[in-house]
N, CA and C atoms as a LAMMPS dump frame, in Angstrom:
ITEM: TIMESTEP
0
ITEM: NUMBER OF ATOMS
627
ITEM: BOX BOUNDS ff ff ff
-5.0000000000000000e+02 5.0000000000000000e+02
-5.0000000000000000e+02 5.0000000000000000e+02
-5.0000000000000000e+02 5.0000000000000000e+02
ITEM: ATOMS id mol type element x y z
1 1 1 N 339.138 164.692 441.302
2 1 2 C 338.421 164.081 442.429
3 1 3 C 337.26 164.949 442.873
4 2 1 N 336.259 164.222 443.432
5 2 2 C 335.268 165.354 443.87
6 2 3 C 334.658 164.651 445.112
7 3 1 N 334.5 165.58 446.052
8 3 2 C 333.968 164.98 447.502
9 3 3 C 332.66 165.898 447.784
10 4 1 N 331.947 165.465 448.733
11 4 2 C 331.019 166.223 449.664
12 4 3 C 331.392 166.394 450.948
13 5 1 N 330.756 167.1 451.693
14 5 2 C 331.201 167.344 453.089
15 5 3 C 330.173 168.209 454.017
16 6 1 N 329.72 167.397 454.85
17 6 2 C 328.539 168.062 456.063
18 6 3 C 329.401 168.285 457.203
19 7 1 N 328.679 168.849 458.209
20 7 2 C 329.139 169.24 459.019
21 7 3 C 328.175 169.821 460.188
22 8 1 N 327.738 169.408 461.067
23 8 2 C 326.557 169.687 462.256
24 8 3 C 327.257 169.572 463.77
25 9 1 N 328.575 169.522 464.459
26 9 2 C 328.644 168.889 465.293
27 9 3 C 329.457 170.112 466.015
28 10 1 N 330.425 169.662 467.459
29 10 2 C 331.567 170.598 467.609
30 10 3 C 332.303 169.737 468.56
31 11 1 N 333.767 170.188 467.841
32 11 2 C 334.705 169.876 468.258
33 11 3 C 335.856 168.953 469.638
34 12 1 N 336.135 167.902 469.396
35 12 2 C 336.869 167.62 471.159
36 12 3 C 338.495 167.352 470.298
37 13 1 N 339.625 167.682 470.594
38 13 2 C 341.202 167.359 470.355
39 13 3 C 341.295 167.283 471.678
40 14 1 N 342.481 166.411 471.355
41 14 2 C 343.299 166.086 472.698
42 14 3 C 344.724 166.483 472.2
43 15 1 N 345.612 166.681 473.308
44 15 2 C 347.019 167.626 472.876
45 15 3 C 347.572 166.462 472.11
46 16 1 N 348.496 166.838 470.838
47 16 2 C 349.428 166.184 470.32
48 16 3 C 348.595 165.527 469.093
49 17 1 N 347.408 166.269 468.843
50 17 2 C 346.109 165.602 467.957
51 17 3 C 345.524 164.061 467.847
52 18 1 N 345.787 163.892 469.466
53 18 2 C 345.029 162.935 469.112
54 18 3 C 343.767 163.162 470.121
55 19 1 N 342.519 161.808 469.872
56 19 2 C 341.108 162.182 469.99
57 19 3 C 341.257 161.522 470.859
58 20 1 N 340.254 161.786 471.875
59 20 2 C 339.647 160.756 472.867
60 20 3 C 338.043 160.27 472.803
61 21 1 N 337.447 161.144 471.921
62 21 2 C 335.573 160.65 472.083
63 21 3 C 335.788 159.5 471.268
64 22 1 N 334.369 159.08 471.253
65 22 2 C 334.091 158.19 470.849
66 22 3 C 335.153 156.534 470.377
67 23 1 N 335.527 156.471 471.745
68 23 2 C 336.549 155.278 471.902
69 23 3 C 335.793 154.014 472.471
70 24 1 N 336.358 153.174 472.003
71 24 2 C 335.421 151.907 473.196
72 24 3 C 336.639 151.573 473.543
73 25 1 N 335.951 149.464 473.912
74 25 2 C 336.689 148.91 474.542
75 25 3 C 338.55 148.648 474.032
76 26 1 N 339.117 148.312 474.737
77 26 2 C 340.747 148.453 474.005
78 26 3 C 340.881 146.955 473.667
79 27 1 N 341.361 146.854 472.43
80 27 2 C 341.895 145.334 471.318
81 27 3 C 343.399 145.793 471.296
82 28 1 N 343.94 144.23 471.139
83 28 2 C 345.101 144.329 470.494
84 28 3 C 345.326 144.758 469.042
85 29 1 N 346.555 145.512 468.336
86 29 2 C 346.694 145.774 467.098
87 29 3 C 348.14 145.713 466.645
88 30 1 N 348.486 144.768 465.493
89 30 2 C 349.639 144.749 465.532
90 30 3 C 350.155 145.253 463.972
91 31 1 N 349.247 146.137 463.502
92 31 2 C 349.315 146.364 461.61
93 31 3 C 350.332 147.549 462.009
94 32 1 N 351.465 147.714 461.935
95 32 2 C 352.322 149.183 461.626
96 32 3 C 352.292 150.033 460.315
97 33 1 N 351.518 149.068 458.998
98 33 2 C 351.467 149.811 458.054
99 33 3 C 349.947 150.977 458.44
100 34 1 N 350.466 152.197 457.908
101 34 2 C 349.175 153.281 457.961
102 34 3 C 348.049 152.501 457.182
103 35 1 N 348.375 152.331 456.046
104 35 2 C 347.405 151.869 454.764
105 35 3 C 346.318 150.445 455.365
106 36 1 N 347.214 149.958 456.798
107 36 2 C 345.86 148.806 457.146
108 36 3 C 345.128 148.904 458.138
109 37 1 N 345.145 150.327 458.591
110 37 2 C 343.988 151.235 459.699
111 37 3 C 342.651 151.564 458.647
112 38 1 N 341.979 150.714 459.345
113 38 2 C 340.524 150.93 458.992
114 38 3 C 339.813 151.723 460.387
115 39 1 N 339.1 152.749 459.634
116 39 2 C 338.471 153.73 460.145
117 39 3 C 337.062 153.078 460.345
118 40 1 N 337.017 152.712 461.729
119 40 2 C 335.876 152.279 461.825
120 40 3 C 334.406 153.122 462.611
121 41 1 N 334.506 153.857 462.577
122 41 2 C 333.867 154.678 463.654
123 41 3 C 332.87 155.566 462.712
124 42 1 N 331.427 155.459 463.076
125 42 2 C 330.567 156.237 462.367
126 42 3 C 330.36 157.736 462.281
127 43 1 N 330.804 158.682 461.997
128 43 2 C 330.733 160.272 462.336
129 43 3 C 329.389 160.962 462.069
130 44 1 N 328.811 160.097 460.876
131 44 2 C 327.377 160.822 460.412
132 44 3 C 325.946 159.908 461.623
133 45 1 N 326.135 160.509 462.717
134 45 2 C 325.368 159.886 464.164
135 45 3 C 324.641 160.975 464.705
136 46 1 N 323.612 161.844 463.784
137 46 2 C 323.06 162.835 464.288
138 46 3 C 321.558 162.438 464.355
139 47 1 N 320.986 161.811 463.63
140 47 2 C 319.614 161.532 463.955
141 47 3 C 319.487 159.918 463.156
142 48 1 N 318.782 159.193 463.292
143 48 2 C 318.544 157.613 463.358
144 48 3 C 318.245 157.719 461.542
145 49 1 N 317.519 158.913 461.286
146 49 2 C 316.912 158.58 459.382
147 49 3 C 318.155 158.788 459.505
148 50 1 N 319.641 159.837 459.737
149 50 2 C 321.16 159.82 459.042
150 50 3 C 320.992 157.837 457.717
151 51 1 N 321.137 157.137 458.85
152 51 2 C 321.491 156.009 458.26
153 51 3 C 320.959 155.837 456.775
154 52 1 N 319.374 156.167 456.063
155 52 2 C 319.179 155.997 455.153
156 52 3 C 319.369 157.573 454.755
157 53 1 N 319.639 158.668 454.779
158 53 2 C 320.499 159.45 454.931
159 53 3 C 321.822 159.331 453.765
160 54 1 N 322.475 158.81 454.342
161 54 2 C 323.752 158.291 453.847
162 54 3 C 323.457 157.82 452.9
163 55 1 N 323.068 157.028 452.535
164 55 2 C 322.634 156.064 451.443
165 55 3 C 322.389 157.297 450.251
166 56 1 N 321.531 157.668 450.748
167 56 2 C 320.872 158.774 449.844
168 56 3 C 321.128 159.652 449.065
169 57 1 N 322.581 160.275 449.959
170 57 2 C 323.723 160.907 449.73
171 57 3 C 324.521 159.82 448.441
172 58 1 N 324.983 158.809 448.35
173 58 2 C 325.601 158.239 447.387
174 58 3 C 324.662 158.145 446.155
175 59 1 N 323.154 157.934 446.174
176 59 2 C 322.887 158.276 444.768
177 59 3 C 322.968 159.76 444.347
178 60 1 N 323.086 160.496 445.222
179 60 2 C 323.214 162.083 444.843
180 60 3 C 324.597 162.22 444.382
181 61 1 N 325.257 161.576 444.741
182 61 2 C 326.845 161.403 444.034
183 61 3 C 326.782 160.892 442.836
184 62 1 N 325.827 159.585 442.899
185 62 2 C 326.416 158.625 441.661
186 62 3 C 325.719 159.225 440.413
187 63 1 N 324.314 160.261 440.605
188 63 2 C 323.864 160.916 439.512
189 63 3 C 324.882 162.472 439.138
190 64 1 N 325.386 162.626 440.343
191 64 2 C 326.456 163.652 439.629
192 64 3 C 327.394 163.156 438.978
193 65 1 N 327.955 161.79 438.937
194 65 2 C 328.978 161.036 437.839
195 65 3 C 328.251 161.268 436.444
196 66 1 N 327.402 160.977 436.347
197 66 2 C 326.568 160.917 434.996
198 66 3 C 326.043 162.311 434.691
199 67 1 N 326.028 163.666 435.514
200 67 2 C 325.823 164.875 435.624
201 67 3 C 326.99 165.209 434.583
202 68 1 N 327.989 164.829 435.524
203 68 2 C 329.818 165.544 434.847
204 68 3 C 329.886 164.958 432.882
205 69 1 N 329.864 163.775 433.332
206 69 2 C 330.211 162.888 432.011
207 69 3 C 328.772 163.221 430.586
208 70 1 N 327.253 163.22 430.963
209 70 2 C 326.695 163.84 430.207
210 70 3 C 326.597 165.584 430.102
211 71 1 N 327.163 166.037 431.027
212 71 2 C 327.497 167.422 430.487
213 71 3 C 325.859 168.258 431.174
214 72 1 N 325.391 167.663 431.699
215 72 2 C 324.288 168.684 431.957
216 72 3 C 324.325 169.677 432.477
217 73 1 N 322.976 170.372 432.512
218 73 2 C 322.958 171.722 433.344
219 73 3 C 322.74 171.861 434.53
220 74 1 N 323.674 173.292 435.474
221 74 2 C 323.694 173.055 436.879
222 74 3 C 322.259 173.204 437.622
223 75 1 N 321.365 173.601 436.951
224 75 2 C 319.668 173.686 437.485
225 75 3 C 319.514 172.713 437.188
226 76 1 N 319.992 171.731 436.53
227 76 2 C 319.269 169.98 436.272
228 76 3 C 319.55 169.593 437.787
229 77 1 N 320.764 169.374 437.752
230 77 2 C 321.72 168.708 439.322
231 77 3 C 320.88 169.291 440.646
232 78 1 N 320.615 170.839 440.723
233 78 2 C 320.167 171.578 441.469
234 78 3 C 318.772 170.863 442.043
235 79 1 N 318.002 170.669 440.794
236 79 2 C 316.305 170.478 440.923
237 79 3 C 316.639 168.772 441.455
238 80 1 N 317.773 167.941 440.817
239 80 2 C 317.705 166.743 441.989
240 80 3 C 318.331 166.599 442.63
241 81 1 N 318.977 167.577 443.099
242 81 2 C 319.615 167.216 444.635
243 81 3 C 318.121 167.38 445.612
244 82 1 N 317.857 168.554 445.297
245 82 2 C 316.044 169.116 446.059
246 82 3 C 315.104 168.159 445.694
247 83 1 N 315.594 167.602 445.046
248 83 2 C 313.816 166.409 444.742
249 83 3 C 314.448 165.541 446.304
250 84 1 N 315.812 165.039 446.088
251 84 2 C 315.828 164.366 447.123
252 84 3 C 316 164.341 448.595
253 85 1 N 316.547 165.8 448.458
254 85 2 C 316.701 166.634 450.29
255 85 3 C 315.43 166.856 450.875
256 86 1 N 314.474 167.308 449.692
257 86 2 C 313.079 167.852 450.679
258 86 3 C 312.595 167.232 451.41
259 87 1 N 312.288 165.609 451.296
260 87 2 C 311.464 164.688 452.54
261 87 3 C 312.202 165.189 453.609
262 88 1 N 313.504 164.888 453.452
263 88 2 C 314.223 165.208 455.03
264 88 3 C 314.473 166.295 455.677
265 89 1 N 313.595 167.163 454.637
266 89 2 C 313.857 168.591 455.608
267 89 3 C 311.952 168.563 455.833
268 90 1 N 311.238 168.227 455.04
269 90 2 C 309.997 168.091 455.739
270 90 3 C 309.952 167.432 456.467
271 91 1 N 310.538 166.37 457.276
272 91 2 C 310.512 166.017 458.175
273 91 3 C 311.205 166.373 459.155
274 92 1 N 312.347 167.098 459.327
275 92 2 C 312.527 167.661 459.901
276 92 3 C 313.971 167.242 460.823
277 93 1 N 314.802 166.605 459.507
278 93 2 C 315.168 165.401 459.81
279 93 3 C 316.76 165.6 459.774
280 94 1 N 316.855 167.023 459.182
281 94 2 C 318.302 167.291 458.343
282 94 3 C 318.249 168.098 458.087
283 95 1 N 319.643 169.147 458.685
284 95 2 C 319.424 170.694 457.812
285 95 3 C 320.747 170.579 457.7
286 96 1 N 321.734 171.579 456.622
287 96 2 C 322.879 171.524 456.276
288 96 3 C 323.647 172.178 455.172
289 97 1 N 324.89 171.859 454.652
290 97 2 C 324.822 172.312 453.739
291 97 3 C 325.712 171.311 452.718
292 98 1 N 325.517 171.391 451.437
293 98 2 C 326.095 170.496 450.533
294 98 3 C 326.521 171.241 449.356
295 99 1 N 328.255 170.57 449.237
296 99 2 C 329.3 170.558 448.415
297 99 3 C 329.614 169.641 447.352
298 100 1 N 329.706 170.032 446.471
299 100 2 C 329.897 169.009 445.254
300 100 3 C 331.124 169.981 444.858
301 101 1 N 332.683 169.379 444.608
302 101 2 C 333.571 169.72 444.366
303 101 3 C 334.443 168.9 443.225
304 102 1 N 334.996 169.94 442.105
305 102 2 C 335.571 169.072 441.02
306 102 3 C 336.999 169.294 440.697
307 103 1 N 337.913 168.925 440.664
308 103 2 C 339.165 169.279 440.492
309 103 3 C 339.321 170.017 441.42
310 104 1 N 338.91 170.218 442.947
311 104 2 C 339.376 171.209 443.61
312 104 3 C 338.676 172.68 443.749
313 105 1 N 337.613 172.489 442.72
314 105 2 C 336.735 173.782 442.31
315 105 3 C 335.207 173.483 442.77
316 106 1 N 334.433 174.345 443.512
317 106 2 C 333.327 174.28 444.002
318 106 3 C 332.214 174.807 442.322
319 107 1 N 331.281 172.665 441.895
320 107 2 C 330.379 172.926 441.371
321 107 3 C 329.071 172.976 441.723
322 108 1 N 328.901 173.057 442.823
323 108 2 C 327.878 173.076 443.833
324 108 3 C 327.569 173.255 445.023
325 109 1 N 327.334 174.54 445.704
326 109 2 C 326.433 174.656 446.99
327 109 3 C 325.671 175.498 447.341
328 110 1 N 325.296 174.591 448.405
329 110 2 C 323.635 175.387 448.767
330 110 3 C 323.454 174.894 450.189
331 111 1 N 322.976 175.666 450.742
332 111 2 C 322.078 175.375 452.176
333 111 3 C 320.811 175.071 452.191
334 112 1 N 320.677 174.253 453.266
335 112 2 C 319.209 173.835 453.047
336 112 3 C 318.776 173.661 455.022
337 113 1 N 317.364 174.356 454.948
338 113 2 C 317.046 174.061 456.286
339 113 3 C 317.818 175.357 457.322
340 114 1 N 317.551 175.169 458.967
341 114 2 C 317.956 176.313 459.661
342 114 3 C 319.594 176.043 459.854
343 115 1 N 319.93 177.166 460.628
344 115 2 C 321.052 177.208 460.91
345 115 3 C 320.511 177.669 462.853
346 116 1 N 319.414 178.238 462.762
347 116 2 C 319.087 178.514 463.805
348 116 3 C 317.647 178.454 463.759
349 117 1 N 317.128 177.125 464.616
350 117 2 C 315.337 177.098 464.03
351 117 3 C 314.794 177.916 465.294
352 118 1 N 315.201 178.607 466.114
353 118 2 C 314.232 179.383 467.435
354 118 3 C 314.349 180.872 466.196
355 119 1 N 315.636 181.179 465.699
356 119 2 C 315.372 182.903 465.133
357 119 3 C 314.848 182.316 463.305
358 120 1 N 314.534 181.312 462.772
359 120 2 C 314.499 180.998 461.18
360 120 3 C 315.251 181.275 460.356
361 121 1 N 316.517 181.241 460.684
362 121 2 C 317.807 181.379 459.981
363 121 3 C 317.68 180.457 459.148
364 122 1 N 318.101 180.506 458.109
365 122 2 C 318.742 179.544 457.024
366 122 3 C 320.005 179.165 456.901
367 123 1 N 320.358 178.223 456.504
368 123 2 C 321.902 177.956 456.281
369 123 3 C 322.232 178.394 454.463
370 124 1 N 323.051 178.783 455.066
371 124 2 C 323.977 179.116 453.508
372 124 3 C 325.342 178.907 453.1
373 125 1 N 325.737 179.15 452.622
374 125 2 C 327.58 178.24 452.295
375 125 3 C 328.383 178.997 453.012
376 126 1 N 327.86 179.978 453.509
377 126 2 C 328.933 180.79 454.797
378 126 3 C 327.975 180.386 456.036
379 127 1 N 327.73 179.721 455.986
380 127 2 C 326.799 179.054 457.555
381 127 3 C 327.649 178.112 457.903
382 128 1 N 328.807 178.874 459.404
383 128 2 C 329.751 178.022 459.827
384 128 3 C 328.835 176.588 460.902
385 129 1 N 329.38 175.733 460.751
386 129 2 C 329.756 174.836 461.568
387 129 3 C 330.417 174.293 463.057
388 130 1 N 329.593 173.283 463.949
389 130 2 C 331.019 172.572 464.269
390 130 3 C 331.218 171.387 464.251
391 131 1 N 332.141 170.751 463.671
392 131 2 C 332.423 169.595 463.414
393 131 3 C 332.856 168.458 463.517
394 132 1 N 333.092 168.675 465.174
395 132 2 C 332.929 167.65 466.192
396 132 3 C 333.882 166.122 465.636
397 133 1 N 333.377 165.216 465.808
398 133 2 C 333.724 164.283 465.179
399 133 3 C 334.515 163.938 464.001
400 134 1 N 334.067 164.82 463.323
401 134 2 C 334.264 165.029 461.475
402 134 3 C 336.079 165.378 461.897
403 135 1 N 336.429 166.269 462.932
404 135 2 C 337.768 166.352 463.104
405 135 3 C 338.771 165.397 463.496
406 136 1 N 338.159 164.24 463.73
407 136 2 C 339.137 163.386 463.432
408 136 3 C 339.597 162.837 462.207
409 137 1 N 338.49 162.459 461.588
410 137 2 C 339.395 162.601 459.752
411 137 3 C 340.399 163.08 459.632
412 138 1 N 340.538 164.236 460.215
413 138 2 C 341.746 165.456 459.947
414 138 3 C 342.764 165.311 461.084
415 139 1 N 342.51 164.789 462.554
416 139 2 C 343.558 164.15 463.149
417 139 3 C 344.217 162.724 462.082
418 140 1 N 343.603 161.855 461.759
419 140 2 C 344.211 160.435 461.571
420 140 3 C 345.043 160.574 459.85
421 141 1 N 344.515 161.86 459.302
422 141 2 C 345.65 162.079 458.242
423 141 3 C 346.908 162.773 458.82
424 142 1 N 346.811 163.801 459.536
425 142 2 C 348.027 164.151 460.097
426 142 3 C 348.864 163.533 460.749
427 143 1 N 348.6 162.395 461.268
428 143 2 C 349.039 161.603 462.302
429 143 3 C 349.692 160.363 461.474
430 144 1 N 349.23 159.735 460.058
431 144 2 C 349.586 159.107 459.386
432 144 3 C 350.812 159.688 458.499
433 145 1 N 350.575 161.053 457.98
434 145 2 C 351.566 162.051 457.859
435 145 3 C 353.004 162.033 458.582
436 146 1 N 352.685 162.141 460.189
437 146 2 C 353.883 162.104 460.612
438 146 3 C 354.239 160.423 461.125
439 147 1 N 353.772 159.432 460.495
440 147 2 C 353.991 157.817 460.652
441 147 3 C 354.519 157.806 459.322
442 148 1 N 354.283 158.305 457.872
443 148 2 C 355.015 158.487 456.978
444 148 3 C 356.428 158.778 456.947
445 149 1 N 356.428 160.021 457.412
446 149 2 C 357.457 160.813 457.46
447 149 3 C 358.707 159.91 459.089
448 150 1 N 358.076 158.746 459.78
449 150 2 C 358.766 157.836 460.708
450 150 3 C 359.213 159.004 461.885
451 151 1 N 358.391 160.314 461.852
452 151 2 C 358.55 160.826 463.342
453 151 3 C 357.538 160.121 464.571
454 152 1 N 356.769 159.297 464.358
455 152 2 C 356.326 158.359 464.966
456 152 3 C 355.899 157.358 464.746
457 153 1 N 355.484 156.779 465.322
458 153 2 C 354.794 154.901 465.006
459 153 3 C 353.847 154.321 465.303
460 154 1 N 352.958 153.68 465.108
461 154 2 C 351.718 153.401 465.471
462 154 3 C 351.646 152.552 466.913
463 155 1 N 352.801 152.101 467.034
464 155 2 C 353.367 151.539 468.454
465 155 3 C 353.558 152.206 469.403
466 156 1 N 353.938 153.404 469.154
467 156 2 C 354.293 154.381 470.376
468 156 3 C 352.454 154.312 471.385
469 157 1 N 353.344 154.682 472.941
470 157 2 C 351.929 155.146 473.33
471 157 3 C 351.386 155.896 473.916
472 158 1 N 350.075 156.273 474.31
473 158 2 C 350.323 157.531 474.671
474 158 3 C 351.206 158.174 475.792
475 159 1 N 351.615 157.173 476.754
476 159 2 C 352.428 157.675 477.852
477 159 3 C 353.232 158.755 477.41
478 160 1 N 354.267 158.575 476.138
479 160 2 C 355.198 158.584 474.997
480 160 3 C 354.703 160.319 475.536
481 161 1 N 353.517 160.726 475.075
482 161 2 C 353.195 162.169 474.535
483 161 3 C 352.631 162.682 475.946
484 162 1 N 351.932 161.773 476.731
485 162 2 C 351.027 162.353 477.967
486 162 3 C 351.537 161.507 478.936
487 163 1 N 352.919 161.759 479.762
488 163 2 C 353.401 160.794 480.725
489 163 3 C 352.591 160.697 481.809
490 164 1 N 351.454 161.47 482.021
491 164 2 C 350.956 160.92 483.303
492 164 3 C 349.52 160.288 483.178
493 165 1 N 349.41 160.17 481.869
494 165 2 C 348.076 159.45 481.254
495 165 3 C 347.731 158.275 481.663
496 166 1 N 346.442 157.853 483.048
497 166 2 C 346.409 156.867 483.229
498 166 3 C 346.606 155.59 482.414
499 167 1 N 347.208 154.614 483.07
500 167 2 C 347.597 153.305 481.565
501 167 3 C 348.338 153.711 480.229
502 168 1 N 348.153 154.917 480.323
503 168 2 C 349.128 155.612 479.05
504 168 3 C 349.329 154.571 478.249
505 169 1 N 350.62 153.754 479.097
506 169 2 C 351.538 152.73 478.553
507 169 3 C 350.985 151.981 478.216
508 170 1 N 349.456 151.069 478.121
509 170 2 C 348.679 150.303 477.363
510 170 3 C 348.201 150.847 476.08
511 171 1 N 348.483 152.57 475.821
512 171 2 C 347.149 153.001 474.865
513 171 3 C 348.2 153.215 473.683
514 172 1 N 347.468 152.565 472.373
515 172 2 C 349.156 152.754 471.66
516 172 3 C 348.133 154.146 470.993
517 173 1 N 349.061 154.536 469.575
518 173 2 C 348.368 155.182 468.573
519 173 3 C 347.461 154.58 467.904
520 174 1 N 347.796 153.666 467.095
521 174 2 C 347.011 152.951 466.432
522 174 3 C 345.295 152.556 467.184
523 175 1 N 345.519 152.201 468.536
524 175 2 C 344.156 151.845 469.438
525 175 3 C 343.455 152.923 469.466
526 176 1 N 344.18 154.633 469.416
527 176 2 C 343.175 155.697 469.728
528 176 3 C 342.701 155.85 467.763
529 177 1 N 343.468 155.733 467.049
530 177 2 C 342.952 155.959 465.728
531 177 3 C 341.837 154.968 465.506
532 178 1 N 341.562 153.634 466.507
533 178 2 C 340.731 152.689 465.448
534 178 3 C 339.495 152.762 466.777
535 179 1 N 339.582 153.748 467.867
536 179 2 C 338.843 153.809 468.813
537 179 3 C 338.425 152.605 469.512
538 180 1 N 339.707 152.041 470.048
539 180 2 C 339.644 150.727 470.663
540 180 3 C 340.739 151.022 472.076
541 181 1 N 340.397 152.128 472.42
542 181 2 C 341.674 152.693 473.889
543 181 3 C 341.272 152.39 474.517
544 182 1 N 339.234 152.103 475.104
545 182 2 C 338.704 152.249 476.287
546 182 3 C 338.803 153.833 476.9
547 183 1 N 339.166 154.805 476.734
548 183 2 C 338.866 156.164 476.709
549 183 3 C 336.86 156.311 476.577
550 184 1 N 336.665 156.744 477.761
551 184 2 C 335.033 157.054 477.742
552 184 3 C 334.782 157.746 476.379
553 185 1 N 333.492 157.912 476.268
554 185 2 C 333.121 158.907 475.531
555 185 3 C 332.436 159.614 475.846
556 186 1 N 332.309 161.329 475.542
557 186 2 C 331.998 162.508 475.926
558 186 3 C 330.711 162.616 476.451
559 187 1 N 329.811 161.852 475.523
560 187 2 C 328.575 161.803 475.363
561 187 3 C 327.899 161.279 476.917
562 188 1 N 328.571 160.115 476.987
563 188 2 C 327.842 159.606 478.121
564 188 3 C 327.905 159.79 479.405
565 189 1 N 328.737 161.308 479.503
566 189 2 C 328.985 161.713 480.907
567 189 3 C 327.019 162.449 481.153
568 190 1 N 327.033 161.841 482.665
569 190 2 C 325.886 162.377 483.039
570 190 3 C 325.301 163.867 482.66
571 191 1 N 326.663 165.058 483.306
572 191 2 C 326.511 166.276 482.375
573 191 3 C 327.015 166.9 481.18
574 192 1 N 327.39 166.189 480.513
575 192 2 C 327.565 166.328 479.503
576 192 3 C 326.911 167.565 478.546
577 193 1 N 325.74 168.104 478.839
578 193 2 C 325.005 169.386 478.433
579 193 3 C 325.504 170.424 478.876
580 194 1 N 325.825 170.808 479.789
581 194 2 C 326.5 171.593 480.678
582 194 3 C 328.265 171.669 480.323
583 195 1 N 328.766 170.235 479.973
584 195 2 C 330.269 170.046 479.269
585 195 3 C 330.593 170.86 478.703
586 196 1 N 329.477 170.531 477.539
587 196 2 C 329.937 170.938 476.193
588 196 3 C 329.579 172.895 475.96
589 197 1 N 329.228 173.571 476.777
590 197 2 C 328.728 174.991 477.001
591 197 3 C 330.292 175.787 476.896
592 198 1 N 331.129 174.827 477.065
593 198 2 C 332.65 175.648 477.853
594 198 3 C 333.902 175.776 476.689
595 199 1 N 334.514 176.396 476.473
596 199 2 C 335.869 176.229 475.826
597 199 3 C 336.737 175.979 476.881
598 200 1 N 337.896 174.547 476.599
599 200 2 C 338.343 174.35 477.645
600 200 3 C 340.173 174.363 476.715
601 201 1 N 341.061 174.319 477.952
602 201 2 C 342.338 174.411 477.673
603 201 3 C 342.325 172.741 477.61
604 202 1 N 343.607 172.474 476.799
605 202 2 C 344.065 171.294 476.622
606 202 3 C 343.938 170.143 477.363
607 203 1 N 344.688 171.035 478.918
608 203 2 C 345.108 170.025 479.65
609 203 3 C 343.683 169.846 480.318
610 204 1 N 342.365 170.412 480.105
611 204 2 C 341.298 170.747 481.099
612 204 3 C 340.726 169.404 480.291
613 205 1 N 340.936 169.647 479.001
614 205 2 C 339.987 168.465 478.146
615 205 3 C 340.539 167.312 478.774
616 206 1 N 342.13 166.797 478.895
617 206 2 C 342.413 165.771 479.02
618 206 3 C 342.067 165.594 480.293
619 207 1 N 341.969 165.974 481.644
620 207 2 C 341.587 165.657 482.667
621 207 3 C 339.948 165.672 482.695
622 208 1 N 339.161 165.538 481.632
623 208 2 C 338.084 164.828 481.541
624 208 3 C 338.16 163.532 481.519
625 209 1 N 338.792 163.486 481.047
626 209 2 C 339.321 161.819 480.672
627 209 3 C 340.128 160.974 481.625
């Protein structure tokens, strides 16, 4: 298998791993199988080109299929991943870093663009991250994990884990995985600039909410 993976953002958990950003309005859901949670929620939401962005990103994949299978060289792959990153870093549009991974083994990375554009830092493959959003991926496998394993259920709700969670008892699992709780989102608190400056304890995050 081979994946990519960006990363520009930082972090919100809520205790017991589950998320609260980027939630809307609350739907009914009645699928208990894991396998019929569709992940609907966009994570790559950093600048408006992202959208063709993305796109862009899958032919950079689909020429590394034909990279692997014709056997080429890693300065071939190299010179077009860069044919196709440069507009967006001349514009100014995308900085980051990119992974091309094969069996588990790193055949590609590189940084591209700042890591810090006030000092002209560059990013490089030890140019940490935060990844904000991107951490729910990694909540809704763990959480399916323990719906596997029947230590919980997609029915349970949050009351279940946070008894004094307003409406708790309306918010199941499944509604915070498909971001349909009605739980605000982070973003649109007035200070929100000022929010996000702080490391907060658990219970500090959830009484944002």
């Amino acid at each position: 298998p081979r994946s990519f993976f960006h990363s520009d953002f930082s972090p919100l958990l809520l205790r017991q791993g589950f998320v609260a950003s980027g939630l809307s309005k609350a739907q009914g859901a009645s699928a208990e199988n894991p396998a019929e949670i569709i992940h609907e929620h966009v994570v790559f939401n950093y600048f408006e080109q992202m959208k063709e962005f993305k796109l862009l990103i899958k032919f950079i994949l689909i020429g590394f299929c034909f990279h692997s299978a014709n056997a080429q060289d890693m300065s071939s792959l190299e010179s077009k991943i860069d044919e196709y990153i440069q507009p967006y870093l001349e514009m100014d549009a995308w900085s980051g870093v990119i992974s091309i991974y094969e069996d588990g083994e790193p055949i590609f990375q590189k940084g591209y663009g700042y890591a810090n554009r006030e000092w002209k830092t560059d990013n490089t493959i030890k140019t940490k991250f935060r990844i904000a959003s991107i951490s729910k991926l990694f909540t809704e496998v763990a959480i399916l994990k323990l719906v596997e394993a029947e230590n919980i259920a997609l029915s349970n709700t949050l009351s279940n884990f946070i008894p004094d969670y307003p409406r708790g008892n309306e918010i199941t699992i499944k509604q915070l995985l498909n971001h349909r709780a009605g739980i605000p989102h982070l973003n649109d608190f007035p200070n929100y600039d000022d929010l996000i400056k702080y490391d907060y304890e658990l219970n500090e995050i959830i009484d944002l909410f």
